[in-house]
C-alpha distance (Angstrom), angle and dihedral (degrees) to the residues before:
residue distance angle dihedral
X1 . . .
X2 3.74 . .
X3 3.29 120.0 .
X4 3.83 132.9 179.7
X5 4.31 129.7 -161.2
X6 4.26 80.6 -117.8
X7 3.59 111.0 36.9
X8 3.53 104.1 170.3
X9 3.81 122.3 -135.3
X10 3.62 118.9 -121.9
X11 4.05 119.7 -79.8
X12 3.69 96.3 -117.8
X13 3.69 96.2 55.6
X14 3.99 90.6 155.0
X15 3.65 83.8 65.1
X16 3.48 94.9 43.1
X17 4.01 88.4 55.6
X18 3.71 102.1 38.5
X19 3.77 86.0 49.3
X20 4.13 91.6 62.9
X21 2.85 89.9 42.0
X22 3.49 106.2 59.6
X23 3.86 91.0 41.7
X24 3.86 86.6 55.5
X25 3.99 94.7 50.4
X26 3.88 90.5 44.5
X27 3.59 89.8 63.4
X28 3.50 146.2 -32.9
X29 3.73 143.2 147.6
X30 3.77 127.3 -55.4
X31 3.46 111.2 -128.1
X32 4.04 104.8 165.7
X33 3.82 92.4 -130.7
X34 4.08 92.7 57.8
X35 4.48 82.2 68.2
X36 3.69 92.7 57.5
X37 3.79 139.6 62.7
X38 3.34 99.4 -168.3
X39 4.07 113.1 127.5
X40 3.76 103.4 -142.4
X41 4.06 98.4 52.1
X42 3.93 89.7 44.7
X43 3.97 89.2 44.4
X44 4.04 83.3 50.5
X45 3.91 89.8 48.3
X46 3.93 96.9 50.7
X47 3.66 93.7 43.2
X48 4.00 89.6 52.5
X49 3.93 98.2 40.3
X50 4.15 84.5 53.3
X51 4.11 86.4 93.4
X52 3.74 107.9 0.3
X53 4.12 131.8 71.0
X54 3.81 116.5 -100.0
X55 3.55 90.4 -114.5
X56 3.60 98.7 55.6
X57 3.75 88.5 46.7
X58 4.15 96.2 61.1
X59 4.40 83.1 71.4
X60 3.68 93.0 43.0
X61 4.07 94.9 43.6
X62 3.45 96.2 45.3
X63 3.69 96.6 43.9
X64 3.97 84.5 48.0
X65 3.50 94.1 55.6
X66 3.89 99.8 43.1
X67 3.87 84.4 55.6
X68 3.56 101.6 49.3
X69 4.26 109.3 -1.9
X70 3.73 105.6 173.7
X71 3.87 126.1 55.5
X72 4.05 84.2 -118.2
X73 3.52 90.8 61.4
X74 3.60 96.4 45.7
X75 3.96 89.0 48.9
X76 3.81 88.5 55.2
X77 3.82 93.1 45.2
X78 4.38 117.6 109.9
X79 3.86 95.0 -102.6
X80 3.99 79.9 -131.3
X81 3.28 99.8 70.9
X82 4.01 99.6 44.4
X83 3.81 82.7 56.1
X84 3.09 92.0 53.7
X85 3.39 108.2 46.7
X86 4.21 83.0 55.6
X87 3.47 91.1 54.1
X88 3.73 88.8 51.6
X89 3.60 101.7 47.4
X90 4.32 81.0 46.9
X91 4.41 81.4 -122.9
X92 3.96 85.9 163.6
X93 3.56 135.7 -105.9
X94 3.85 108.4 17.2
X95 3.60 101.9 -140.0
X96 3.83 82.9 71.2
X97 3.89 88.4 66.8
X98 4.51 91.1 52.2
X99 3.81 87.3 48.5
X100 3.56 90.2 49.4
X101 3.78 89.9 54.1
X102 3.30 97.0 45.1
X103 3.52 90.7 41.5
X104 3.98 81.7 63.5
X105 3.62 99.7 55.3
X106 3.81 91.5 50.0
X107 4.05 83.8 63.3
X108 3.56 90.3 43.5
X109 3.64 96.6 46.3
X110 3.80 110.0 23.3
X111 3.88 98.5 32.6
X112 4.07 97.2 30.9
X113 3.71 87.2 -118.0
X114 3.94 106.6 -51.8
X115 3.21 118.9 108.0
X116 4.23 121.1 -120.8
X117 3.61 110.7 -104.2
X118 4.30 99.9 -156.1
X119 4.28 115.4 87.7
X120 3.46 89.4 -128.6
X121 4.00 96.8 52.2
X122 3.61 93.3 48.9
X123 3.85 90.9 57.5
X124 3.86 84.3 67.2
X125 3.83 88.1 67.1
X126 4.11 107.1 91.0
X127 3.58 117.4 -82.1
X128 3.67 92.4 -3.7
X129 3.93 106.8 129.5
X130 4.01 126.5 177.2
X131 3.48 102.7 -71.1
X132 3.34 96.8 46.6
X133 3.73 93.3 45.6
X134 3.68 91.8 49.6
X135 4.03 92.0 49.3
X136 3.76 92.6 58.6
X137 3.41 90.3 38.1
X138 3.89 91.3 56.7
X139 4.19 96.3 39.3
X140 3.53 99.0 36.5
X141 3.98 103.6 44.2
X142 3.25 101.7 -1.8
X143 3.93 98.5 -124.7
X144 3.83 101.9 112.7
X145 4.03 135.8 118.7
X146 3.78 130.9 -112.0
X147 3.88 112.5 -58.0
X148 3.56 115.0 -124.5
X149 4.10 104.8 -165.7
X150 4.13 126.7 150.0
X151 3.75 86.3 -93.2
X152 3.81 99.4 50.0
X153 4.07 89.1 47.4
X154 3.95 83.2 56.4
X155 3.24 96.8 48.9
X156 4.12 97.4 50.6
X157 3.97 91.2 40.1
X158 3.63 90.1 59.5
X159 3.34 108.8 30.9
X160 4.00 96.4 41.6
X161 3.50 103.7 10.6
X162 3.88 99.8 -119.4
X163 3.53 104.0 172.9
X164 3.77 123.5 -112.0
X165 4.35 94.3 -89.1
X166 3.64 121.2 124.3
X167 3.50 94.3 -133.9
X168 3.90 96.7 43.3
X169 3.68 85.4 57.1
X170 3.87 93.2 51.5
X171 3.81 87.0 45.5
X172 3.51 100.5 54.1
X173 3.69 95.1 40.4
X174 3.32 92.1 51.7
X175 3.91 94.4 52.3
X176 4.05 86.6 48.0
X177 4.14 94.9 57.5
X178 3.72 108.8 85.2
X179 3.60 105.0 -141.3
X180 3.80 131.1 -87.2
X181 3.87 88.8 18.3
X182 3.13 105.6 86.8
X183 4.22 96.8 130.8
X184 3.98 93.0 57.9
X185 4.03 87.6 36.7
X186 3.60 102.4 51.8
X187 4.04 96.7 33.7
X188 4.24 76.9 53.1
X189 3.88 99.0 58.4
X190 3.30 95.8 34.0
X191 3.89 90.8 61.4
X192 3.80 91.8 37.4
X193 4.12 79.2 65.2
X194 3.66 96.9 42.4
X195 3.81 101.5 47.3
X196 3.79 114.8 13.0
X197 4.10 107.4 29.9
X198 3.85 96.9 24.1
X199 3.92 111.6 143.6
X200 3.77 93.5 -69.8
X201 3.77 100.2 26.3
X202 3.75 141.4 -149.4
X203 3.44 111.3 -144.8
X204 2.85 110.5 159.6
X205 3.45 97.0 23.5
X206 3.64 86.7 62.7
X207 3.43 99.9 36.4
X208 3.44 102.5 -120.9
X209 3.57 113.1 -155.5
X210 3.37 94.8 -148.6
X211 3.49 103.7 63.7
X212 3.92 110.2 103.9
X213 4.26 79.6 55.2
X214 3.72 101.9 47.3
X215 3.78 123.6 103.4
X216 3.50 93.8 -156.4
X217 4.07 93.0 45.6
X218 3.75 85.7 54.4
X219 4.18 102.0 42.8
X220 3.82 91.4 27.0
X221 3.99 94.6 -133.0
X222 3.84 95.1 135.2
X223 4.57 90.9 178.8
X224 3.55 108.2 144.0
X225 3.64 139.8 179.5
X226 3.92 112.6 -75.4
X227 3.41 117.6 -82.4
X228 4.48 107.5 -145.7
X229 3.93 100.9 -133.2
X230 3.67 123.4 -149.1
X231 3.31 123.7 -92.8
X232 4.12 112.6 -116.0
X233 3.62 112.0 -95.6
X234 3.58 109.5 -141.4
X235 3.30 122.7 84.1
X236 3.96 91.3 10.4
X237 3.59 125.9 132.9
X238 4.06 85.0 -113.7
X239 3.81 89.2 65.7
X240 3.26 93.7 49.2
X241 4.22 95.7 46.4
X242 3.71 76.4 55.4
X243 3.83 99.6 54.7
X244 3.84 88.2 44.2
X245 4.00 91.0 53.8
X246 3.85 90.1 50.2
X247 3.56 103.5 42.3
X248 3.90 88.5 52.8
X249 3.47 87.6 46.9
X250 3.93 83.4 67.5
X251 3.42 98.3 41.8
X252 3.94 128.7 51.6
X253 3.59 90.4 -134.3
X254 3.98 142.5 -32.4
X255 3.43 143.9 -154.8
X256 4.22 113.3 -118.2
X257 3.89 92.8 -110.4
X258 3.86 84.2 45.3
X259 3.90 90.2 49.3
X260 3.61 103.3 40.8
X261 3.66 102.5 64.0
X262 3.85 89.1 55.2
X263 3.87 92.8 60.8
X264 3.64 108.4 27.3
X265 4.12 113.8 32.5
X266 3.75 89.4 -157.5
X267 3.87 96.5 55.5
X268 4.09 112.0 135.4
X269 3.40 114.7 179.0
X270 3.91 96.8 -119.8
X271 4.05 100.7 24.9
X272 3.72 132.9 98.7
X273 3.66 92.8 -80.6
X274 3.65 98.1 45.5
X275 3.98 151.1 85.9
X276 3.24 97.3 -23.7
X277 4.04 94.9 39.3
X278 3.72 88.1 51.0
X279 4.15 89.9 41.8
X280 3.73 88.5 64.1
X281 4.16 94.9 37.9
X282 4.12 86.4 59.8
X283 4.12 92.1 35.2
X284 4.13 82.0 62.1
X285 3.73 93.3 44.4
X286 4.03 92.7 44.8
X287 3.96 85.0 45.0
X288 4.20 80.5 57.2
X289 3.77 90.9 50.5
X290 3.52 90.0 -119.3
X291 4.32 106.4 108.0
X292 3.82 126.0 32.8
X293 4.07 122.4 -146.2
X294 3.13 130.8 -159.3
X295 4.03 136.3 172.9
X296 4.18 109.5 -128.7
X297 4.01 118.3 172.0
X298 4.02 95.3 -17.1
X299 3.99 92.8 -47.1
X300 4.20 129.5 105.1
X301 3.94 104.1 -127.1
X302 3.81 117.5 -156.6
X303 3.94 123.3 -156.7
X304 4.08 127.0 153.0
X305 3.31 118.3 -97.7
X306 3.93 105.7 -112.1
């Protein structure tokens, strides 16, 4: 597809707008944390969906919430166990479960418990960066900027043909938003991306209601930018970070032939899969802040960091 540094939007971007919009309101899907505004459940639900598929993360956000539903109870929770439940409901990296946590004791302690409304005050919450600061932002209260995710890049690279530049994108979706709507826009686009214009799309299937704009509609060249893929799960090192956070979740604190028989059953002491492999496993985890090591009469001892 063509693209140009200043692809200009269509004339009748009013139309353009209402047109989403519409399509949006007549139906989309229903993710539990589109029906509420509150801050901490859709901070929970960006911070899970960062690695996982939406529909996966309904069980895991719902169970999170029935075991610790306000940001006050998840800032009194044993860090522990909030890791892992993530490493149980395989949400991703794990350090994004300890930032979480710590995220909610800076609202606890910093904010007296309600969250900060502004983009640029939420990234001063752990872990939170821009996009995630500008999501909750945009669900919760409504005040946020343009989201720029994989999706909505798809979207304007087809449909407009903004070219594949960070900053292009942020332009262009910023010009698109009509102002002071930025929860309906952004929750919009981003399902645009995820069900009409995904990387083989359904147009008309989906009834994309972008379609008598789109460049790549009208010339059918449906290229976009590259999409990164996930890396398989099983077998990966992440699994097994996971299984080391959980069994020492059990266990005050092991010794590395002690632990590596509980995560890997083919674990021998001085084979491919052994000291050494499960040396460099914890290393990554104590890099994370997560596990502690420590050498005591000749052997490495693991334990959690609490």
């Amino acid at each position: 597809m063509t693209e140009t540094a200043d692809a200009p939007l269509p004339d009748d971007t009013d139309a353009v707008r209402a047109a989403l919009i519409e399509w949006y309101e007549a139906g989309h899907r229903d993710y539990p944390w589109r029906r509420t505004t509150d801050p901490y459940g859709i901070l929970v639900s960006e911070v899970m969906s960062q690695q996982t598929q939406l529909d996966r993360v309904v069980e895991a956000w719902d169970a999170f919430l029935d075991r610790w539903p306000t940001v006050d109870a998840l800032a009194d929770a044993d860090r522990s166990e909030v890791v892992g439940f993530w490493s149980d409901q395989r949400l991703g990296y794990n350090n994004r479960a300890r930032y979480l946590h710590e995220a909610a004791g800076q609202v606890v302690e910093v904010y007296d418990g309600a969250f900060p409304e502004d983009p640029d005050e939420l990234q001063e919450l752990m872990g939170v960066g821009p996009y995630t600061a500008n999501a909750v932002a945009s669900f919760a209260f409504n005040a946020g900027d343009a989201v720029v995710d994989t999706n909505v890049k798809r979207v304007l690279y087809r449909a407009f043909g903004v070219a594949d530049d960070d900053e292009e994108f942020e332009r262009a979706a910023s010009e698109l938003m009509p102002a002071g709507e930025s929860r309906v826009w952004n929750n919009a686009i981003m399902e645009l991306g995820g069900v009409a214009c995904e990387k083989q799309p359904r147009c008309d299937e989906a009834g994309c209601p972008w379609r008598q704009w789109c460049h790549a509609y009208e010339t059918g060249d449906f290229t976009a930018p590259d999409v990164p893929t996930q890396p398989e799960f099983e077998g990966s090192r992440r699994q097994f970070r996971g299984r080391v956070v959980r069994v020492l979740g059990e266990h005050n604190e092991l010794t590395l032939d002690e632990l590596g028989p509980r995560i890997r059953v083919d674990y021998t002491p001085d084979g491919e899969y052994g000291r050494e492999w499960l040396r460099e496993l914890c290393s990554d985890l104590t890099d994370d802040g997560l596990v502690e090591l420590r050498e005591c009469d000749g052997k490495t001892v693991a334990r959690l960091r609490q």
